[in-house]
N, C-alpha and C positions, 0 to 999 in steps of 0.2 A: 405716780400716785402722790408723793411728797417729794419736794426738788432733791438734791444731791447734798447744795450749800445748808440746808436745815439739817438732813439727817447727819450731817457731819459733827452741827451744832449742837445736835441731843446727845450725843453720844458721847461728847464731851464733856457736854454740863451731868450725861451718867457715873461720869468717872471723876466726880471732883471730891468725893468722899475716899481715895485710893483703891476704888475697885480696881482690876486687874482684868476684867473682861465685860462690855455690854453689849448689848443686841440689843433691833428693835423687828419686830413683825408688823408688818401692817396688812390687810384682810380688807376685800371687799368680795362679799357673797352673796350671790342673788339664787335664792330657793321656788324652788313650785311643788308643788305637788297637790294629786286629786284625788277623792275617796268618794269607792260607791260604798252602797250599803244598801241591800236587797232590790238594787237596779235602779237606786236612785244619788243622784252625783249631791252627796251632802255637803262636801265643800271643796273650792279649787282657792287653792291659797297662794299668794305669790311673797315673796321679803326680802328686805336687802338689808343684810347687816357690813358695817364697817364701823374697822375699830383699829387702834395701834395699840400693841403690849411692850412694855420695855423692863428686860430683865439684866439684872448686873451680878456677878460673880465676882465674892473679894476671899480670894482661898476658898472654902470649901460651902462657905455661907453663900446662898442666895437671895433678892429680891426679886417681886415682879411686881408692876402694876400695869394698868393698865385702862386706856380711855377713849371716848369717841369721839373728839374735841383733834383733830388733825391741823389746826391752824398750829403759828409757830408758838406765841404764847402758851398755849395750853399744851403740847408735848414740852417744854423748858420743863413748863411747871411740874407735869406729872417725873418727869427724871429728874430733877431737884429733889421731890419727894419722896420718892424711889431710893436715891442717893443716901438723901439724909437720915434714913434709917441704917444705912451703912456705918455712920459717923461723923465725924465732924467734916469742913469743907475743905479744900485742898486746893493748889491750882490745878484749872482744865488743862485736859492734855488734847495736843492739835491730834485731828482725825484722817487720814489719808483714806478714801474707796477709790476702790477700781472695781470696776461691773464686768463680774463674771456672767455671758448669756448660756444656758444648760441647754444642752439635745434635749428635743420633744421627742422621746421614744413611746408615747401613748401617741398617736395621731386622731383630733376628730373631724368626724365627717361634715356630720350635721347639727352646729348649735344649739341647744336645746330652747333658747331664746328666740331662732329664729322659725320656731315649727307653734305653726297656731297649736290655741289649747284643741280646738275640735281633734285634730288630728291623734293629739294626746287621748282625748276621751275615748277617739274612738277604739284603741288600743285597749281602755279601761273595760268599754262596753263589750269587746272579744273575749276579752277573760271572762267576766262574770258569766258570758250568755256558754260559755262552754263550762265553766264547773256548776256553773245550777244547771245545766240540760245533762248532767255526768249521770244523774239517779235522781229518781222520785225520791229519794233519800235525804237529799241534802235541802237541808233547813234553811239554811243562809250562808251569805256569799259576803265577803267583803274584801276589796281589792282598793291596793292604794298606787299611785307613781308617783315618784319620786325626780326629780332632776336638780341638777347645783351647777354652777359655775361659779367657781373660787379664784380669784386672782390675789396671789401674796408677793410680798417684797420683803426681805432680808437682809441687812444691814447691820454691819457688825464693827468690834472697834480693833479685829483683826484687818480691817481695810476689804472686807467682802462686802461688795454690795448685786444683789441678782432676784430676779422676779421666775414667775414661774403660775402657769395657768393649768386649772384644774378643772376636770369635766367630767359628771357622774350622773350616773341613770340607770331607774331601780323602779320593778313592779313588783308587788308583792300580793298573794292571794291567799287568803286563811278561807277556808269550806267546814261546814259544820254539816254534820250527819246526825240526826234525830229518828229514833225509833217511839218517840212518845213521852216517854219516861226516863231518854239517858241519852246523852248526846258525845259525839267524838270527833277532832278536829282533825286535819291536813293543813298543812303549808308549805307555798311557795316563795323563793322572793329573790329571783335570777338579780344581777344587778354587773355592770360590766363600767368599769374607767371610759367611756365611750359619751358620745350625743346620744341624738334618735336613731342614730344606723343602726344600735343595738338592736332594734326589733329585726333587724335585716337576717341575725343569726340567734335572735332570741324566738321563739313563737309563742306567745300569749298560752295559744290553744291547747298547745303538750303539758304547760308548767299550771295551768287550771286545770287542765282533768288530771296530774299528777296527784294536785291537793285535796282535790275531790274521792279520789281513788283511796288513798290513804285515809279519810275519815271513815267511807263506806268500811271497808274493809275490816278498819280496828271497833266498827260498831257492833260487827258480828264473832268479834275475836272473843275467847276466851281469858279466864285471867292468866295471868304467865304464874307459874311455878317458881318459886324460892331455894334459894340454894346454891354451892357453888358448881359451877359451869365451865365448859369450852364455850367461848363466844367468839362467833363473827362477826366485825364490825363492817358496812358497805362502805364504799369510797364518797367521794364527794364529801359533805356539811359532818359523817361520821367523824371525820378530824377534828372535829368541836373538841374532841376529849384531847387530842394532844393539845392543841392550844390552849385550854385552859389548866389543865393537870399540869400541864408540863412547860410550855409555851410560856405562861407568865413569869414560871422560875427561873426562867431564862433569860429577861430583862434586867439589866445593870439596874433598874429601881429597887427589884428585892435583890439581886446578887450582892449590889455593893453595901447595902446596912444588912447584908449577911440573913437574911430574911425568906432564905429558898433553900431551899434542901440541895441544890445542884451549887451552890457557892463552895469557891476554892475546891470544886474536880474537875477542873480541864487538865486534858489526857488519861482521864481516868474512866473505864468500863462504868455506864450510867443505863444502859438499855442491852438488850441479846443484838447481836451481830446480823441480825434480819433489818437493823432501822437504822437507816441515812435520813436524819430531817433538816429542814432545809428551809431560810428564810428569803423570799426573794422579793422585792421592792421592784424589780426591774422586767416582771413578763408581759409583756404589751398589752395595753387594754383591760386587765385586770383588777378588778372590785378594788383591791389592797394596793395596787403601783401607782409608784412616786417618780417622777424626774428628780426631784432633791426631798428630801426630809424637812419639818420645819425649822431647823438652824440652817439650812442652805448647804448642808452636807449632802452629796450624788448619792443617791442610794445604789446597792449594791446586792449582790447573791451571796448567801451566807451559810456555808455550812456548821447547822450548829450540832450536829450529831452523826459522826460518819461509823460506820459498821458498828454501830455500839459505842463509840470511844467520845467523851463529850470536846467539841473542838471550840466551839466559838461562845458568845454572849450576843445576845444584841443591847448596845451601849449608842449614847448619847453624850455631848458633852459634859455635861455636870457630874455625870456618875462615871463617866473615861476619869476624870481628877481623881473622884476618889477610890480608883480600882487603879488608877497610871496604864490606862488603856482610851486607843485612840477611838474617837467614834466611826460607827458602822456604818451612817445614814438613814438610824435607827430613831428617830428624836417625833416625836407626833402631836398633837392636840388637836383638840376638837374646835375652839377658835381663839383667836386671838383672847378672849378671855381666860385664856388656858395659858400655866406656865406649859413646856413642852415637857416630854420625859421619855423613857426608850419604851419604845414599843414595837408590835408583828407590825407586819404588811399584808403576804402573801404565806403561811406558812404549813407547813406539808411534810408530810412523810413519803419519801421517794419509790416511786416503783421498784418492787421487788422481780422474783423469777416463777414465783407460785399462780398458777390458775386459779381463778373463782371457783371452777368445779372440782378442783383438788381438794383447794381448803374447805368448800362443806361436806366433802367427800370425806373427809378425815375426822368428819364430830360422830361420835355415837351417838351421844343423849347431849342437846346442847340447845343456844340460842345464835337465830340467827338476826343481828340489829340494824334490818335495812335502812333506815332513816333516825337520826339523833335527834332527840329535842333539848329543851337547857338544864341546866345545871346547876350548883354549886361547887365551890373549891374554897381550900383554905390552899392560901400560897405558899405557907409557912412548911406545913406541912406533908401537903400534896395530896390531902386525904381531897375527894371527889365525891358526888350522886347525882348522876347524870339519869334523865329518863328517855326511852327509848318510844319515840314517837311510832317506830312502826315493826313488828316484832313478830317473828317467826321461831317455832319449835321447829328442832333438827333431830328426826329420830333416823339412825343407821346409814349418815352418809346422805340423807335428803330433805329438804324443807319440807316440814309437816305443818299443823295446821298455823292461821295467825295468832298471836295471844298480844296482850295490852295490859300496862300498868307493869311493864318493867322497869326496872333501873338499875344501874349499872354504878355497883358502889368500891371503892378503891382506891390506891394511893398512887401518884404520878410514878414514884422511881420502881413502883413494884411491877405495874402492869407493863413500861418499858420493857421490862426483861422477861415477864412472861408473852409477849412479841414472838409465835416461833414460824406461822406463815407470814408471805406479803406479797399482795399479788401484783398485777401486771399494769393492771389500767388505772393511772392516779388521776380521779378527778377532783375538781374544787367547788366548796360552796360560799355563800356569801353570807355575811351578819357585820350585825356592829357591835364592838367592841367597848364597853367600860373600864374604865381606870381613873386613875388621877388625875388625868390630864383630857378627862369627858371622852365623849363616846365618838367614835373613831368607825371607817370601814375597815374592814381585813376580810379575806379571802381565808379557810382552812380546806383541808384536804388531805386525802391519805387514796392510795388504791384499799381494797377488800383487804385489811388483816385476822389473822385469829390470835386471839388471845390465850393461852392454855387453859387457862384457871383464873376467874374473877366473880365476885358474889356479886350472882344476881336477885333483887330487891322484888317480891311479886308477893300472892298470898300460898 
């Protein structure tokens, strides 16, 4: 992508103000994606972005900038300027790489490049013709795919230099339900680290009449009832709430300016003894895995919560200095226009030893919150209001009728510990992630927990 002899040259002219560490990333991404809308393919879009960022670390200060200008002049220039906000010039210091090649532990099949668009549509047109044929119910359908192929190079004034190729593919189906006068949605949006082979063990058909089902459904729900509650959360996308409650506190970005409620307790009781959570960058094929991180650090398995007891962070370079903790493989952005910063991958709450049919065997009067939708969080905090896309009363031990317009309000380190089931079957869902460093894939997940005690938001 840029020879060896250049990037030696940048990186040098980054260090001529006495930085003490540079990096450069360089990005070339070619995107598609196609959207229906009530059976009609309104747009198929294709794009290539490429760009180099170069950031420099002098003690605890950083720069980045950043340009699409890959000749050798125009990267001098931008790391000159880059620099020069650092301070005055200095001599360049010579740059040694040596090209580290990383294991493909994602492997793909089928390029997304190399599969006509028809073949893509046709995929599109299966979703749609199965959540509108769900119910005379459903109003409108809109279904998008997604696919990327990211190729990055990493280059550092540690003398790393290593590339690393990225493959991702993503449908997504929203179903709207109309009764006339009042409508209610479902969604899907499977997405795996894979090509086209995804479809092999995705089916269009199941994850459109999922989002179809869930709008019918909450159209004829009741409102939910107010008040605090025993709540069961379902597996799979329900781990929305650890990752955002609790997951973001756990990033060296708030831990190290002290900005999370979970800063400076490692080893210390943070959750009930029911919850091992767990960050993993490295499960094959997964929305959220990485071969390396974007500083070119291998990512890794992370336990950041074992029986209760908080063990790790997930940390990135910059915020390792200022915490004097090494990086995890933890470091993410969204593109090259993105400084990088720690962030999830894959992260989850580990299977417990309790049954699904225990734990809603165990609510008197409760809610049961088969499906999560979004939310808000303060990080600072951990306060949360999360709404519950799909919502079940639990009278005496069994799911009673649907209700809709709940939400689930609360603080991260509380609900931790009110944690007293965890069931058996940990599934994962997919979303994209916001932060500092733009919007990112991550995988969340938890099997079926209960919660003791959490206020639930209804009329």
């Amino acid at each position: 992508m840029i020879s060896k002899d250049i990037l030696r040259e940048v990186l040098s002219k980054a260090l001529r103000s006495g930085g003490d560490f540079a990096e450069i990333f360089v990005e070339d991404t070619i995107k598609n994606t196609i959207n229906m809308i009530n059976g009609k393919i309104e747009n198929a879009v294709s794009g290539r972005d490429f760009g180099v960022g170069i950031r420099i670390f002098k003690g605890l200060r950083c720069v980045y900038a950043y340009t699409n200008d890959k000749s050798r002049e125009g990267l001098l220039e931008a790391a000159y300027r880059a620099a020069s906000a650092l301070g005055e010039g200095k001599e360049e210091k010579e740059i040694n790489l040596i090209e580290r090649i990383n294991s493909n532990i994602h492997p793909i099949i089928y390029m997304p490049s190399s599969i006509t668009n028809s073949k893509k549509v046709n995929i599109v047109k299966q979703a749609y013709g199965a959540a509108k044929d769900y119910n005379s119910e459903i109003a409108q359908v809109e279904i998008f795919y997604f696919d990327e192929e990211q190729r990055v190079l990493i280059a550092n004034s540690e003398g790393l230099l290593t590339e690393d190729r990225r493959v991702r593919t993503r449908l997504g189906i929203n179903s709207v339900a109309s009764s006339g006068n009042e409508n209610q949605t479902g969604f899907e949006g499977p997405g795996r680290r894979m090509g086209f082979e995804m479809f092999e063990i995705i089916d269009p058909v199941f994850y459109a009449r999922e989002a179809s089902k869930t709008a019918v459904t909450m159209l004829h729900a009741d409102a939910c009832p107010a008040g605090k509650m025993t709540v069961a959360i379902d597996n799979g996308f329900g781990g929305v709430i650890f990752h955002e409650a609790c997951g973001h506190a756990l990033e060296a970005s708030s831990v190290a300016k002290e900005n999370s409620i979970f800063a400076g307790k490692l080893g210390q009781k943070i959750a009930s003894e029911k919850v091992t959570a767990i960050d993993d960058g490295t499960m094959p094929n997964l929305w959220g895995s990485l071969n390396i991180d974007d500083e070119g650090t291998p990512t890794r398995k992370k336990i950041l919560i074992e029986k209760g007891i908080l063990k790790g962070y997930m940390v990135d370079k910059l915020n390792g200095r200022r915490m004097n903790m090494e990086s995890t493989g933890s470091s993410r952005r969204q593109s090259y226009k993105f400084a990088p910063t720690s962030r999830m991958t894959n992260t989850f709450i580990a299977a417990g030893e309790d049954s699904n049919e225990d734990i809603i065997a165990s609510i008197d009067n409760g809610l049961y919150a088969k499906k999560m939708g979004g939310g808000s969080v303060n990080p600072v905090t951990g306060e949360f209001n999360f709404a519950v896309a799909e919502g079940y009363l639990v009278k005496n031990g069994k799911i009673d009728k649907p209700v809709r317009g709940a939400t689930l309000i609360g603080k991260g380190d509380e609900i931790l510990m009110n944690i007293d089931m965890v069931g058996k079957d940990m599934q994962q869902g997919q979303g994209m992630c916001g932060s500092s460093s733009g919007s990112i894939p991550t995988n969340v997940g938890q099997p079926m927990i209960r919660v003791s005690e959490i206020t639930v938001g209804g009329r």
